[in-house]
N, C-alpha and C positions, 0 to 999 in steps of 0.2 A: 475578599470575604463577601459573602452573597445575605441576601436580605430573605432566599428562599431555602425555604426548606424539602427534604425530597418528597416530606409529605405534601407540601403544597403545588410542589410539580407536578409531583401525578393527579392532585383534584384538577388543574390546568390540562392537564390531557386529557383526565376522563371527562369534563367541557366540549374542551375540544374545540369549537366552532366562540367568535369572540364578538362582540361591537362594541361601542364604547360602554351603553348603559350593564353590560353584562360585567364588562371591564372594570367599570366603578363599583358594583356590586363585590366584585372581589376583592377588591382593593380596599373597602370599607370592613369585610369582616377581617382582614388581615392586617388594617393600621398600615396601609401601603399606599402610596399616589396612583393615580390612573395611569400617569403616564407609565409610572414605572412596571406596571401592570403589561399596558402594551407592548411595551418594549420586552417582556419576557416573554408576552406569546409569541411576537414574532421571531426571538430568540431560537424558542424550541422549534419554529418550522409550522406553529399552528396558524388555523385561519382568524383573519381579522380583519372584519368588515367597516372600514373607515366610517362617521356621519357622514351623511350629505355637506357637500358646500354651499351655503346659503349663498343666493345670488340676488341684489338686490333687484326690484321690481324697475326702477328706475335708472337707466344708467345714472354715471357719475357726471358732473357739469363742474367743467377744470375752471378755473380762474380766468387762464388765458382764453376763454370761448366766450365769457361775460365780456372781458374787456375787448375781444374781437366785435360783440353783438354792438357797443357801447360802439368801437367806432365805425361801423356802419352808418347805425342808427342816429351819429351826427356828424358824419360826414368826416371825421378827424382821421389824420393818419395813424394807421394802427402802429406805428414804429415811434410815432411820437408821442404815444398815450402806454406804450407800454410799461412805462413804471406801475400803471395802475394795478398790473400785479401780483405788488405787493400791499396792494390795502384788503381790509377782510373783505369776505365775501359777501355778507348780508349790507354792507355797503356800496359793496360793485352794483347788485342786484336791486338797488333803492335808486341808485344810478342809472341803470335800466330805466328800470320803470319812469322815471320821472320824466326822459328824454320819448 
């Protein structure tokens, strides 16, 4: 059982071209999910132009690069500090700093 109708199929063709915010728009006059929106465009074959993937400005800074910098920074073997972790991070990083 489908959640579309044939009328709503053809206002999706006569569309035609999709992105998300068009996607949401239709999904909102029809009481329907976005997702479920896109998944029917790309059902029929039409186009759909994904968001952008936000990339953050700053890479990520792992755990194990703090505790790597921590034992540099005094001299400890990093095999022997490695439990460090698993302590939080604004800790590792107060850890840093201090040394």
């Amino acid at each position: 059982m489908t959640q579309y109708t044939a009328k709503m199929e053809g206002q999706l063709r006569e569309i035609g071209t999709f992105n998300y915010d068009s996607a949401a728009a239709f999904a909102g006059e029809h009481s329907l999910s976005v997702r479920s929106v896109i998944s029917k465009v790309k059902s029929l074959g039409l186009i759909y132009h994904p968001r952008e993937k936000v990339v953050a400005a700053t890479p990520r800074i792992r755990k194990a690069d703090v505790v790597a910098q921590i034992a540099t920074a005094s001299g400890a073997d990093l095999d022997a500090i490695a439990g460090l972790e698993k302590a939080d991070m604004r800790s590792l990083k107060e850890l840093l700093k201090a040394l």
